[in-house]
Structure formats: C-alpha cells, structure tokens
PyMOL CGO cylinders between C-alpha atoms (Angstrom):
from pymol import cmd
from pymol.cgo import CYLINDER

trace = [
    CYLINDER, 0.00, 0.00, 0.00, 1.75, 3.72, -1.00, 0.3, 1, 1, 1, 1, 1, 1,
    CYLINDER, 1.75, 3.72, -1.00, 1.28, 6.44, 1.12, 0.3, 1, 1, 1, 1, 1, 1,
    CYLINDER, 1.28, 6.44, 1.12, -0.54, 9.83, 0.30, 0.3, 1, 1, 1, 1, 1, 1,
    CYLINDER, -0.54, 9.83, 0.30, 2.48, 12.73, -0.59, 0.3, 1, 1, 1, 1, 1, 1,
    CYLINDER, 2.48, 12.73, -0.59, -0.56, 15.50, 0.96, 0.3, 1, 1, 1, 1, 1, 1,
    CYLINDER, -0.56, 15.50, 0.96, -1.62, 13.13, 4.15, 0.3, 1, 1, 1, 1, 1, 1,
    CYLINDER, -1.62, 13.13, 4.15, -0.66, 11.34, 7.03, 0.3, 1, 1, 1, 1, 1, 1,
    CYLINDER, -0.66, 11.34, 7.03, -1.21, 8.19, 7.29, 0.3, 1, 1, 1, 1, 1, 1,
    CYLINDER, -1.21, 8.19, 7.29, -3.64, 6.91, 10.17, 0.3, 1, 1, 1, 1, 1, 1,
    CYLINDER, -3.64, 6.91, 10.17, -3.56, 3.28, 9.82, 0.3, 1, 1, 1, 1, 1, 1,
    CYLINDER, -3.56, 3.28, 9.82, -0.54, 0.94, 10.32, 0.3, 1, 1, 1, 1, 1, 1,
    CYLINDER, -0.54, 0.94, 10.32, -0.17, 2.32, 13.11, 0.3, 1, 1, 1, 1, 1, 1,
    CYLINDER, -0.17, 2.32, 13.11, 2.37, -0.10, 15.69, 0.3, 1, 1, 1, 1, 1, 1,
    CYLINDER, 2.37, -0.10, 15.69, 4.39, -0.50, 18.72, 0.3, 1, 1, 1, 1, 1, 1,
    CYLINDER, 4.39, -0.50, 18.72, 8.30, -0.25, 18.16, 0.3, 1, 1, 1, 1, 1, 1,
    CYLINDER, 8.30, -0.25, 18.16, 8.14, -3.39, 19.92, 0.3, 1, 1, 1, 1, 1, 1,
    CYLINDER, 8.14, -3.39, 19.92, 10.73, -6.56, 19.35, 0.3, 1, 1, 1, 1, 1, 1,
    CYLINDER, 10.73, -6.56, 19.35, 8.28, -8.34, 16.57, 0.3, 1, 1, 1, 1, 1, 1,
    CYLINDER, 8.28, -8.34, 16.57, 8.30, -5.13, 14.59, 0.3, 1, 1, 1, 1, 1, 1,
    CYLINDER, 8.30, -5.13, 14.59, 12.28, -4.69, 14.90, 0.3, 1, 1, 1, 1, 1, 1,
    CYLINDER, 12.28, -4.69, 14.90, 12.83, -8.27, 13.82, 0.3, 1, 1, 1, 1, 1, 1,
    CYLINDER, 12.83, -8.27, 13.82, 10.73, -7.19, 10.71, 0.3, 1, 1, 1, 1, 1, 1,
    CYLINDER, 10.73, -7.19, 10.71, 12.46, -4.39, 9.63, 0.3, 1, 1, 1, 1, 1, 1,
    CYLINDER, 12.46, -4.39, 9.63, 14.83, -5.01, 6.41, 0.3, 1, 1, 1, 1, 1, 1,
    CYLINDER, 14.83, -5.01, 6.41, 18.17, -3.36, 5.27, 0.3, 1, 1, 1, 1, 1, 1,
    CYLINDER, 18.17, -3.36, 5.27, 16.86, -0.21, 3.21, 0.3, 1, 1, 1, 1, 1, 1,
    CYLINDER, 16.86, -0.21, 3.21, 13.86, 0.49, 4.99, 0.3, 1, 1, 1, 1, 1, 1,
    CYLINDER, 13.86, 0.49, 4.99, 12.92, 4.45, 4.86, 0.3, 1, 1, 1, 1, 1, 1,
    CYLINDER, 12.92, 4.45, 4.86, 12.35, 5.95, 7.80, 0.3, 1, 1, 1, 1, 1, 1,
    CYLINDER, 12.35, 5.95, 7.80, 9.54, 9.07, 7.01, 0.3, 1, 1, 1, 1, 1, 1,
    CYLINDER, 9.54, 9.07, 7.01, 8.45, 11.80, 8.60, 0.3, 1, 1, 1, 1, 1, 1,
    CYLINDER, 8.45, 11.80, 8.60, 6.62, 14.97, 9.38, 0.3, 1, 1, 1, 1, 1, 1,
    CYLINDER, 6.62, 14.97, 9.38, 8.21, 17.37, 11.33, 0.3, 1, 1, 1, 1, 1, 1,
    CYLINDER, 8.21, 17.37, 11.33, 7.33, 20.55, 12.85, 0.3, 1, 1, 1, 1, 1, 1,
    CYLINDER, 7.33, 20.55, 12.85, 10.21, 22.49, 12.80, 0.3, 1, 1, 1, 1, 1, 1,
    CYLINDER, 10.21, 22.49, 12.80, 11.48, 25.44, 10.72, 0.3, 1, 1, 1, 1, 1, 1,
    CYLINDER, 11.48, 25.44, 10.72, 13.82, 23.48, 8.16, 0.3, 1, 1, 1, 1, 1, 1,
    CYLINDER, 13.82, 23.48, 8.16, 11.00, 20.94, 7.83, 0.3, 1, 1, 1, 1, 1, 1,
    CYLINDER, 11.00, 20.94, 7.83, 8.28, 23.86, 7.41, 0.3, 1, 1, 1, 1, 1, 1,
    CYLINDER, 8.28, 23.86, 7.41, 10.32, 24.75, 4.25, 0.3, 1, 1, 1, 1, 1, 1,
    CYLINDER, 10.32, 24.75, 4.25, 10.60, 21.60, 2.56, 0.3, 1, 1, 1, 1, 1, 1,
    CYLINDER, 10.60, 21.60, 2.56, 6.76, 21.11, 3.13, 0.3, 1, 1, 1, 1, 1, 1,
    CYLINDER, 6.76, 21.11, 3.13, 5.85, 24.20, 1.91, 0.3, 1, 1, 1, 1, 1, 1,
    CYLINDER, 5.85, 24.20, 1.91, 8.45, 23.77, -1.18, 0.3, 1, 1, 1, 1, 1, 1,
    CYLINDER, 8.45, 23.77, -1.18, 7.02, 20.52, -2.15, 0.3, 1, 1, 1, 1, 1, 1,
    CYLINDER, 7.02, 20.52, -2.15, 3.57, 20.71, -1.22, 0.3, 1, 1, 1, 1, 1, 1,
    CYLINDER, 3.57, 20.71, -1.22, 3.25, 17.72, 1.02, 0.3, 1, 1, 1, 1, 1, 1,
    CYLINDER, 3.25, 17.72, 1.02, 3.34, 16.73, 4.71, 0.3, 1, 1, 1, 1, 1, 1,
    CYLINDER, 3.34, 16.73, 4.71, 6.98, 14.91, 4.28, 0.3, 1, 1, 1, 1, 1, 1,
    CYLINDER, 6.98, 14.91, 4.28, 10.05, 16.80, 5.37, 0.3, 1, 1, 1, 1, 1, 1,
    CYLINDER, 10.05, 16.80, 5.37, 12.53, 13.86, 6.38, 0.3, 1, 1, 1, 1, 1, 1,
    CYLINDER, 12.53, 13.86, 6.38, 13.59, 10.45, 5.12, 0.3, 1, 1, 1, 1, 1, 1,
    CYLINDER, 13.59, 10.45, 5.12, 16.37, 8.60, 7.22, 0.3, 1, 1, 1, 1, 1, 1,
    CYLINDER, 16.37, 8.60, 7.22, 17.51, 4.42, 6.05, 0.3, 1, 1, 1, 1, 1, 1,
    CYLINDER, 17.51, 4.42, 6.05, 17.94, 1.57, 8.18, 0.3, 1, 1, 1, 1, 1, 1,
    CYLINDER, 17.94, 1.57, 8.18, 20.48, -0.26, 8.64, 0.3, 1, 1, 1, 1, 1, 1,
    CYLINDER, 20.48, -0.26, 8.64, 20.54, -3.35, 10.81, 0.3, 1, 1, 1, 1, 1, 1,
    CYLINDER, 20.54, -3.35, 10.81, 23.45, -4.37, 12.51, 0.3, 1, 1, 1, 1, 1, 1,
    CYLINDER, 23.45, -4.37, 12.51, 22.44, -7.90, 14.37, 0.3, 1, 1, 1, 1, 1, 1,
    CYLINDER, 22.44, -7.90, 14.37, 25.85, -8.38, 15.48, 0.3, 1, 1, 1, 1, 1, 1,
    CYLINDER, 25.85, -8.38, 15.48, 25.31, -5.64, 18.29, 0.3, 1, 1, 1, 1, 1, 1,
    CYLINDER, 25.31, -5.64, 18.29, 21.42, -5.69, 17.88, 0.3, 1, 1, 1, 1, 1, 1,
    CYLINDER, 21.42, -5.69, 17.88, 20.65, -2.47, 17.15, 0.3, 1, 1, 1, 1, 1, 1,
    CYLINDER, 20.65, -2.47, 17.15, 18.42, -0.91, 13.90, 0.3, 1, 1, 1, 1, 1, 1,
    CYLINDER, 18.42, -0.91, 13.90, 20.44, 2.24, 12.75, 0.3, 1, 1, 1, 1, 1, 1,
    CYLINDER, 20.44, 2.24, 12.75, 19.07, 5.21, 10.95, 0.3, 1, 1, 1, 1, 1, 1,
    CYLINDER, 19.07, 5.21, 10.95, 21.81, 6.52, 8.24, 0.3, 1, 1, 1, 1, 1, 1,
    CYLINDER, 21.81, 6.52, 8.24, 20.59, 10.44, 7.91, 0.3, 1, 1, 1, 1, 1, 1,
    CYLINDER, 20.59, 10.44, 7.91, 21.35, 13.74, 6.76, 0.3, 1, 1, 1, 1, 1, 1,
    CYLINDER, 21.35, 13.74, 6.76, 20.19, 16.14, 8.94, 0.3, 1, 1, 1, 1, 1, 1,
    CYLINDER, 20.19, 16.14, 8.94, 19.90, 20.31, 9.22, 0.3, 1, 1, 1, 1, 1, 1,
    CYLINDER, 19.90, 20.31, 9.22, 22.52, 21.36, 10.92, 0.3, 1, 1, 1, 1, 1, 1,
    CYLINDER, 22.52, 21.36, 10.92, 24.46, 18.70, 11.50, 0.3, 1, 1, 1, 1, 1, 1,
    CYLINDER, 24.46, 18.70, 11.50, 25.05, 17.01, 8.20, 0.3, 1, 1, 1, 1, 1, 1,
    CYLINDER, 25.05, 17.01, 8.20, 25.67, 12.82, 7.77, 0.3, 1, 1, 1, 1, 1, 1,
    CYLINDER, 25.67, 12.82, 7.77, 25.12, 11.05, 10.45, 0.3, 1, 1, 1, 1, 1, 1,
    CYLINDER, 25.12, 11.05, 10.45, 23.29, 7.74, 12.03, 0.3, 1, 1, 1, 1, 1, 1,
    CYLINDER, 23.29, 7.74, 12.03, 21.17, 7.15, 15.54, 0.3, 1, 1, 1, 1, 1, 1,
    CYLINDER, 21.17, 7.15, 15.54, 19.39, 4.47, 16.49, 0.3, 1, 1, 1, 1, 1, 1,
    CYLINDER, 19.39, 4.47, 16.49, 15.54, 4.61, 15.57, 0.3, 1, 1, 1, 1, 1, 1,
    CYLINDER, 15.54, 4.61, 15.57, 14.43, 4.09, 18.51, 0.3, 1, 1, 1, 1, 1, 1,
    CYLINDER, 14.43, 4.09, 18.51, 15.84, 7.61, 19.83, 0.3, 1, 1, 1, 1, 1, 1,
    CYLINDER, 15.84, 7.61, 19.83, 13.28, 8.79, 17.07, 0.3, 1, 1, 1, 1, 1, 1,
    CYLINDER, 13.28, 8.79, 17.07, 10.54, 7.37, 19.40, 0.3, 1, 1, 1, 1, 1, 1,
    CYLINDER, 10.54, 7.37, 19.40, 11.87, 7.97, 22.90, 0.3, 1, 1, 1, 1, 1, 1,
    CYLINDER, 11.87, 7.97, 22.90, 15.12, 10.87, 23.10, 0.3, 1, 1, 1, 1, 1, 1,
    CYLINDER, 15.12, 10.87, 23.10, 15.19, 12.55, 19.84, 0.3, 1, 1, 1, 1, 1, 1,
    CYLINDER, 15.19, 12.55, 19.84, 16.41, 15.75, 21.07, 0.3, 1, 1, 1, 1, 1, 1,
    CYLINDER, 16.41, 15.75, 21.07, 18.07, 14.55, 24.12, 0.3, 1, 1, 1, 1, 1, 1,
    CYLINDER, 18.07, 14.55, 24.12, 15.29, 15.65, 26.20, 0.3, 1, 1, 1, 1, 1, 1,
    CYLINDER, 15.29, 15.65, 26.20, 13.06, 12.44, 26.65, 0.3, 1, 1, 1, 1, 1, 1,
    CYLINDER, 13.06, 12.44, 26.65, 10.86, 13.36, 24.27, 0.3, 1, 1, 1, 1, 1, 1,
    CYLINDER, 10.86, 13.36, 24.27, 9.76, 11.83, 20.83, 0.3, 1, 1, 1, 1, 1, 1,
    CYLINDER, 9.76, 11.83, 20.83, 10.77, 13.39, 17.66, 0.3, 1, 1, 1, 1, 1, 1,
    CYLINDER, 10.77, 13.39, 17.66, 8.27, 16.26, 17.20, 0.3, 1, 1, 1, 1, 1, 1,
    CYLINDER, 8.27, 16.26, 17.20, 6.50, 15.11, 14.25, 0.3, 1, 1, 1, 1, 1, 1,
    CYLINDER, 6.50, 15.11, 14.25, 4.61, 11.76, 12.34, 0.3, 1, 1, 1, 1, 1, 1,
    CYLINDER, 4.61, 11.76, 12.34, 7.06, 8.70, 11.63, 0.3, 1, 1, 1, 1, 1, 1,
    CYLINDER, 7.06, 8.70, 11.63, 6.43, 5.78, 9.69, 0.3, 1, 1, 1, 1, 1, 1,
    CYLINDER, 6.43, 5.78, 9.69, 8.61, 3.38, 7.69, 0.3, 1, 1, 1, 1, 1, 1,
    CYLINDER, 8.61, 3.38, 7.69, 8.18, 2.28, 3.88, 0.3, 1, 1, 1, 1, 1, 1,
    CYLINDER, 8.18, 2.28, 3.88, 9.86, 0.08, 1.94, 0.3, 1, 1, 1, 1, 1, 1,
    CYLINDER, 9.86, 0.08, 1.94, 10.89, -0.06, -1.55, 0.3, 1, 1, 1, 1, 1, 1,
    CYLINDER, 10.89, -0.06, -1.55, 9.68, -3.35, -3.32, 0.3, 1, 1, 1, 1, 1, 1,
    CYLINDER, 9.68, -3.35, -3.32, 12.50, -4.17, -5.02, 0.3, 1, 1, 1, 1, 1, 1,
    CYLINDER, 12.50, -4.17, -5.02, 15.18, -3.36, -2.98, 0.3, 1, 1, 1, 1, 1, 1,
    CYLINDER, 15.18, -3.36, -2.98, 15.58, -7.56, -1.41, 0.3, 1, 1, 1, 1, 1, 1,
    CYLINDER, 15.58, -7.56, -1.41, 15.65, -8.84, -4.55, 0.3, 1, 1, 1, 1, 1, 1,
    CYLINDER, 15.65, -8.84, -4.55, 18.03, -6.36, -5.86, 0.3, 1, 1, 1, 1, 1, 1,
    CYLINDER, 18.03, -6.36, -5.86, 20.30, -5.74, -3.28, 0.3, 1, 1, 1, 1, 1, 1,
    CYLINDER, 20.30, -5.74, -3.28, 22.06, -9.14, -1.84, 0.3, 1, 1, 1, 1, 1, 1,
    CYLINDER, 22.06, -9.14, -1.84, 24.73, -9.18, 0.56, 0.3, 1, 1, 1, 1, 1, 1,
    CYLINDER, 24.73, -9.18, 0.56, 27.66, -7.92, -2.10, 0.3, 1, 1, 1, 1, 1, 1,
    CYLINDER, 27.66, -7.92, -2.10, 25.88, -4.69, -3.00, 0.3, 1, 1, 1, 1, 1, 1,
    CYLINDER, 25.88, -4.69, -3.00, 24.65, -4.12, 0.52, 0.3, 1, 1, 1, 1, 1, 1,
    CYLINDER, 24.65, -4.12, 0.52, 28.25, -3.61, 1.71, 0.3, 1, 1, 1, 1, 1, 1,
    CYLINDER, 28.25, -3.61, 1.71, 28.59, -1.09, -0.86, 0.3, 1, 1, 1, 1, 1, 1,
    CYLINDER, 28.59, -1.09, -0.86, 25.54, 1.06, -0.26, 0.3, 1, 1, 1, 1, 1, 1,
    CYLINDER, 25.54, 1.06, -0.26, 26.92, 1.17, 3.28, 0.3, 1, 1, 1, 1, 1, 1,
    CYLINDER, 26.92, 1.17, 3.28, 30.37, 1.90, 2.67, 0.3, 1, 1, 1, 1, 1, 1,
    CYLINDER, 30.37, 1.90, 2.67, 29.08, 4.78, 0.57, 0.3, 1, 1, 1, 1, 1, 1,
    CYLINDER, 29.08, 4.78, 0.57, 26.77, 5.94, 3.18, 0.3, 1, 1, 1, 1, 1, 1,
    CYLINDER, 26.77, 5.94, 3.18, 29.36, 5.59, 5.93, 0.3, 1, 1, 1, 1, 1, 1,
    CYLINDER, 29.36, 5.59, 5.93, 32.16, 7.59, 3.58, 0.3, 1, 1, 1, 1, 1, 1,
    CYLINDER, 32.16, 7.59, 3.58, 29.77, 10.83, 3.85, 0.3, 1, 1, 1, 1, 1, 1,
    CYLINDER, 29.77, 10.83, 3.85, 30.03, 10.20, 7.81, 0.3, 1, 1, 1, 1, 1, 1,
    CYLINDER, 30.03, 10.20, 7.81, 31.76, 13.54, 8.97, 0.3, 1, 1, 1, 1, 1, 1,
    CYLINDER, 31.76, 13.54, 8.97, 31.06, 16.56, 6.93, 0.3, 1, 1, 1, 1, 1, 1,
    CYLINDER, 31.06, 16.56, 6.93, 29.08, 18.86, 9.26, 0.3, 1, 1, 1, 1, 1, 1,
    CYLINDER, 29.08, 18.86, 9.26, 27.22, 21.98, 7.04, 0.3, 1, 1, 1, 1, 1, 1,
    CYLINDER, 27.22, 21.98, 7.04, 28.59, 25.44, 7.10, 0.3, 1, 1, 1, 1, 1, 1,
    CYLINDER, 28.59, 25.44, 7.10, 26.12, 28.44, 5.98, 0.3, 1, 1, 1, 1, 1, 1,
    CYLINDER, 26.12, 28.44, 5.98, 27.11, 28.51, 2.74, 0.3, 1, 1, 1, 1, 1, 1,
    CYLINDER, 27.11, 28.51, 2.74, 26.47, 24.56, 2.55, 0.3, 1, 1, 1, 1, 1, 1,
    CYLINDER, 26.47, 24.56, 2.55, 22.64, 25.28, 4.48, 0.3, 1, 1, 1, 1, 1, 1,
    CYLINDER, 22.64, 25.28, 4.48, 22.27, 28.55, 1.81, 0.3, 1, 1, 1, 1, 1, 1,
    CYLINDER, 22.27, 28.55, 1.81, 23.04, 26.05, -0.97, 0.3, 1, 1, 1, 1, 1, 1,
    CYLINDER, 23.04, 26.05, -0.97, 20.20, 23.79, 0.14, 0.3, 1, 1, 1, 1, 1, 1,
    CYLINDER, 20.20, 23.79, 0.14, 17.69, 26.11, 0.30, 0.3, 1, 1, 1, 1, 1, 1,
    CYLINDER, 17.69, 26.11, 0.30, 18.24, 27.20, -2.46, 0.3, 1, 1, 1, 1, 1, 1,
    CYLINDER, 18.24, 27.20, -2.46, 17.84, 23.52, -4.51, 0.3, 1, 1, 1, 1, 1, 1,
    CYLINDER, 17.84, 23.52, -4.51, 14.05, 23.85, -2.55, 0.3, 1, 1, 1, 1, 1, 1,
    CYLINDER, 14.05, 23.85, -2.55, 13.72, 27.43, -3.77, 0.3, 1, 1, 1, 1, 1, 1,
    CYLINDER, 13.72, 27.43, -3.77, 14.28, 25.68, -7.37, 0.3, 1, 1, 1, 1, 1, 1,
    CYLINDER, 14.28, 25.68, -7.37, 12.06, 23.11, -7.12, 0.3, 1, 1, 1, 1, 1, 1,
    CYLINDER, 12.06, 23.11, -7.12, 9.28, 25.86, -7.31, 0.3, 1, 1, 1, 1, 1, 1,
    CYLINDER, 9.28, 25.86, -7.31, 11.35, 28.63, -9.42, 0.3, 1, 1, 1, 1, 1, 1,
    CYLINDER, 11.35, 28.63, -9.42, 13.40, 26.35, -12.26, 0.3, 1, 1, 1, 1, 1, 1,
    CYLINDER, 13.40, 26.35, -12.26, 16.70, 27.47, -12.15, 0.3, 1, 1, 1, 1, 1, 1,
    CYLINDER, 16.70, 27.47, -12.15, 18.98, 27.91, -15.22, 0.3, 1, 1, 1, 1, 1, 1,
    CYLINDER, 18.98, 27.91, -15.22, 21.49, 25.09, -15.83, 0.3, 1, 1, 1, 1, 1, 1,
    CYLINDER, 21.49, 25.09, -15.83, 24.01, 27.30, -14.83, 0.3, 1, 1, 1, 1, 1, 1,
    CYLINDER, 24.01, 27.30, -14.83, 22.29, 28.00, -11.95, 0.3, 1, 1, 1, 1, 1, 1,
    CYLINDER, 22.29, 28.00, -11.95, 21.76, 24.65, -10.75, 0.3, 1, 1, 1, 1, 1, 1,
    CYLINDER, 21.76, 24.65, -10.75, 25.47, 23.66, -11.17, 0.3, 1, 1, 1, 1, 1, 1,
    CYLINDER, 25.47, 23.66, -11.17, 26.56, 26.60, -8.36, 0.3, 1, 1, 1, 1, 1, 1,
    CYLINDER, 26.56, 26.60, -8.36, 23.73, 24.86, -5.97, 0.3, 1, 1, 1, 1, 1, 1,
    CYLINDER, 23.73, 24.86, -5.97, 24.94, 21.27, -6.96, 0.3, 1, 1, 1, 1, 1, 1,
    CYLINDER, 24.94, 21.27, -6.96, 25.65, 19.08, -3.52, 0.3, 1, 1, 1, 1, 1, 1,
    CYLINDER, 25.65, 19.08, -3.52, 29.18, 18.03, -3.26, 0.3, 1, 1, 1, 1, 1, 1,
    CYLINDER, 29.18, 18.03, -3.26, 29.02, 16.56, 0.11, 0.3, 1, 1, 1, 1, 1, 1,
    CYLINDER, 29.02, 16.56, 0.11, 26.21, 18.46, 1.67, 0.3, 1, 1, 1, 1, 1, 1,
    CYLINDER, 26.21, 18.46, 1.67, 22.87, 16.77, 1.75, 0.3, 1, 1, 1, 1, 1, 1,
    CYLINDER, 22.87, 16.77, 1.75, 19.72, 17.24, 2.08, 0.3, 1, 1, 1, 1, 1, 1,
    CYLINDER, 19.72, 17.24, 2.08, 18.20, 14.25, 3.56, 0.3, 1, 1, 1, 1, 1, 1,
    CYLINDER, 18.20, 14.25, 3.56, 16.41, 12.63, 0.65, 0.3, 1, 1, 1, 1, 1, 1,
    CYLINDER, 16.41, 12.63, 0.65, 19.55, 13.40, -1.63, 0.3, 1, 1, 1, 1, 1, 1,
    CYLINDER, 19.55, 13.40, -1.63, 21.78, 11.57, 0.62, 0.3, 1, 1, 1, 1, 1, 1,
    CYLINDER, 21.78, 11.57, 0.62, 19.17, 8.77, 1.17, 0.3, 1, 1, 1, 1, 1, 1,
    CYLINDER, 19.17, 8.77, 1.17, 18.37, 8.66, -3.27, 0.3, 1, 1, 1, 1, 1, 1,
    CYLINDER, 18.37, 8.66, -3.27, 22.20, 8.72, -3.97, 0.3, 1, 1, 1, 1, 1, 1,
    CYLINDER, 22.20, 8.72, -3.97, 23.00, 6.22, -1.48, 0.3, 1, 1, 1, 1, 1, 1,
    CYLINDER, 23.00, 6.22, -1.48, 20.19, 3.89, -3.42, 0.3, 1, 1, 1, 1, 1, 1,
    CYLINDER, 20.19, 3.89, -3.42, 21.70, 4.81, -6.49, 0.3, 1, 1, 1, 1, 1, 1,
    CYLINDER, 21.70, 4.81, -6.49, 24.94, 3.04, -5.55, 0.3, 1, 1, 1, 1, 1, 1,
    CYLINDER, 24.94, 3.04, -5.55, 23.00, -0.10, -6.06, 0.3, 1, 1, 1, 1, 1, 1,
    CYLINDER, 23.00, -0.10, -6.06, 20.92, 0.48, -9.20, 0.3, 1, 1, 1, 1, 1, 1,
    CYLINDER, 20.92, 0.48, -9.20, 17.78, 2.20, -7.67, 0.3, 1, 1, 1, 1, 1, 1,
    CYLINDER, 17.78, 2.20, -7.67, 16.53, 5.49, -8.46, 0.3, 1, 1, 1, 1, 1, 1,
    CYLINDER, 16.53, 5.49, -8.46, 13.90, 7.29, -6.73, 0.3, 1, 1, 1, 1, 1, 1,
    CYLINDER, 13.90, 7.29, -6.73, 11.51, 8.82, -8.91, 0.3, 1, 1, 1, 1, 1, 1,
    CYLINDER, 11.51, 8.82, -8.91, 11.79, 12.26, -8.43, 0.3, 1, 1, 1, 1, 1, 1,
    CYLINDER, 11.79, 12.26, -8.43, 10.09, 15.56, -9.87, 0.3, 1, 1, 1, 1, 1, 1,
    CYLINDER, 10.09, 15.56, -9.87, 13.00, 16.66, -11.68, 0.3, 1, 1, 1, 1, 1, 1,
    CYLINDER, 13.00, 16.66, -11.68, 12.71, 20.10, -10.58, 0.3, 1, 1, 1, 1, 1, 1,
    CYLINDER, 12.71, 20.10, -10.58, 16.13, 20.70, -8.84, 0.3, 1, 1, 1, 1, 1, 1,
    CYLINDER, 16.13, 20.70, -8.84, 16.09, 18.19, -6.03, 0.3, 1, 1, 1, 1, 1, 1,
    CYLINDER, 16.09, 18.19, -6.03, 15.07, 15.03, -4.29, 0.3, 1, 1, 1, 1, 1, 1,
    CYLINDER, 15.07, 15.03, -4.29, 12.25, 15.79, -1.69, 0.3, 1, 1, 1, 1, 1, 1,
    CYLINDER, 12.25, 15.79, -1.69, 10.71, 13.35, 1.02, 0.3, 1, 1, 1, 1, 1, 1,
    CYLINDER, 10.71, 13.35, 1.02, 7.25, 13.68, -0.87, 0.3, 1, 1, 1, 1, 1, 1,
    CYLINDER, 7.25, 13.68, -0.87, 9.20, 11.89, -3.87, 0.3, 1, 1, 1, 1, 1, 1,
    CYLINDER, 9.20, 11.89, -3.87, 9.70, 9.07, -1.70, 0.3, 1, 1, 1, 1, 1, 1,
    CYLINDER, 9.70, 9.07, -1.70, 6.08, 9.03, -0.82, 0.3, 1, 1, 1, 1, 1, 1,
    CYLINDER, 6.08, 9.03, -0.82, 4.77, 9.38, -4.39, 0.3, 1, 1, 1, 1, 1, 1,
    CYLINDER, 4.77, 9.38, -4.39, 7.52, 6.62, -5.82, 0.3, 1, 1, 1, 1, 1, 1,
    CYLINDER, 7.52, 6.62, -5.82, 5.03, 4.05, -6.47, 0.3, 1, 1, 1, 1, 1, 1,
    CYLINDER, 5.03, 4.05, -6.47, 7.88, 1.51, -5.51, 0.3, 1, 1, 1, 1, 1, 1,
    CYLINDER, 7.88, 1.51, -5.51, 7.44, 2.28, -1.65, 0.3, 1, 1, 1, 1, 1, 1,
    CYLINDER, 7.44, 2.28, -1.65, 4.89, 0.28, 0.45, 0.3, 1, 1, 1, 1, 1, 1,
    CYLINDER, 4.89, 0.28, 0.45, 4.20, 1.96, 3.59, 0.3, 1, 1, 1, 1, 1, 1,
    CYLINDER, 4.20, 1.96, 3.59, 4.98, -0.59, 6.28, 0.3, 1, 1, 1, 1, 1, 1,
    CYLINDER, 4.98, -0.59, 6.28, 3.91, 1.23, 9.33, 0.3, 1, 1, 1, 1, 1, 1,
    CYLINDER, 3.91, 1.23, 9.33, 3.15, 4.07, 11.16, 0.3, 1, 1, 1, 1, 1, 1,
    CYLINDER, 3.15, 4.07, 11.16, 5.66, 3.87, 14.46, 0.3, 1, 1, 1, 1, 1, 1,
    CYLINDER, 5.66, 3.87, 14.46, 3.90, 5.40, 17.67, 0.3, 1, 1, 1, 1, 1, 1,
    CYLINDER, 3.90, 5.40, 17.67, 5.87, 7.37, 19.61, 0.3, 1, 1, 1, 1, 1, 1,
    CYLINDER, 5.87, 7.37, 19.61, 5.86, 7.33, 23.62, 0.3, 1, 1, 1, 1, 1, 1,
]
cmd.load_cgo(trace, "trace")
C-alpha cells in the first residue's frame, strides 16, 4: 500500500516493539513529518506533509536498527531509531513530528549481501562533513528551485558536493545499487518523492511514547 504525498497516514499504526524490529529489512525508509522550521520549508516547497527520510540499517551483530541520515545542521550522520521514538532531542521526548517506515519493493531482490556492503560503505564515507552556511544557503536554495526552475548554470553553483539534504543523501545512497527514486525533476530530491515513488509500500506508522 503507498502512502498519500498530501496526508498522514492513520492506519498501520504499531508499537516499536521486538516483533516489529525483527521485521524491519536493510533499506527500509524511515519518514516523517516534522514541525520544525527546516522541515516547514521543505513542506511548503514541495507541497506535502513529508520533510525527512532517514535508512535503516541493521546491525544484528550488536542488535541495534540504525538510521543513516542527513540532517539540518548537523550534516551525515546515524542514531538508532528508537531515539526517534523515545530521546530525539536529548530531552526524553519523541521526535516532534509523524514517523512511519516504507519500503521499496525491489530493494531484497536487488540488493544481496555484495551490493549491501557497498551502499553502506558509501553511506558511511559521507560520515563527517558537518554543514557550514554557505552549505545550508546552498540547500535552500535547490528547494527554492524546485518551485522557481533554475537555469542550468544555476543549478550547477547549488549542486551538492558533500552536503545533503536528507532525501539526496538517502536517493544517492540507493543509487549506488541500481535504484533510483523517482523524483520531480525540478532541482532536487524531496521526502514527498519518496512518498509518491510508487515503488514504496508503507509498512507502518511507528507510535511514539
């Protein structure tokens, strides 16, 4: 079942409880709505409730489900997804927003254990590059684009190097293993892109404590 790019989702809804970890697959997308100014933005810019996409990555050996992010102003990063739901801010309180988790369709039979190595090992070599202002001016300005088409020129000063927004770094990362996210081709990948790709299932909608 897709999810609507204009509407939160009401059913699904589940405990982040051990039967749902267990279920949760390499690739997963983590999406939400958030409530906060940087969020606001890419809502408004893409007309749509979805502001941030996050990956999961499971690693068994130390059982923990990591989230593999770009985030405003940090930059590249991963948490666990369960501080989505309980200490997102380091304050004991959930992430202040809607979160569920999708999945693309044919990411398991795509992706086997070869290719999965290097999706991480891309994702893990952006680790460490925190934004500056110009890097956050540069952003907003690929969302400002999406709704004003920029010249090609244009668009080549605003390209990302190694500054993300969250649903580049999440669409490039797929892209290391032969899946594109079909995206409005206005200037940048958005979170509502995600949610339109007919290749995403929504899995659930996580409630938060």
């Amino acid at each position: 079942m897709t999810i609507a790019v204009d509407k939160f989702p009401k059913d699904a809804v589940t405990h982040y409880d051990e039967a749902f970890r267990k279920g949760l697959l390499n690739g997963d997308v983590l999406i939400c709505s958030g409530s906060g100014v940087f969020s606001s933005m890419i809502q408004q810019a893409t007309d749509s409730v979805w502001s941030h996409v996050a990956f999961v990555l499971r690693l068994d050996s130390i059982d923990r489900i990591m989230l593999l992010e770009s985030v405003e102003p940090i930059g590249v990063r991963t948490v666990r997804l369960s501080k989505y739901l309980e200490d997102y801010d380091n304050d004991g309180k959930a992430y202040p927003g809607g979160v569920a988790v999708i999945r693309n369709r044919n990411f398991s039979a795509k992706v086997g254990p070869q290719k999965l190595t290097q999706l991480a090992q891309y994702a893990v070599d952006q680790f460490g590059y925190p934004y500056d202002k110009d890097e956050i001016a540069k952003i907003a300005a690929r969302i400002l684009a999406s709704r004003v088409p920029f010249t090609k020129k244009q668009m080549k000063k605003i390209a990302p190097d190694r500054e993300f927004i969250c649903s580049e770094y999440v669409a490039r990362c797929y892209e290391q293993v032969g899946l594109d996210v079909q995206w409005n081709k206005l200037g940048f990948v958005a979170p509502a892109d995600f949610a339109a790709d007919v290749n995403f299932d929504l899995v659930a909608v996580l409630k938060q404590k």
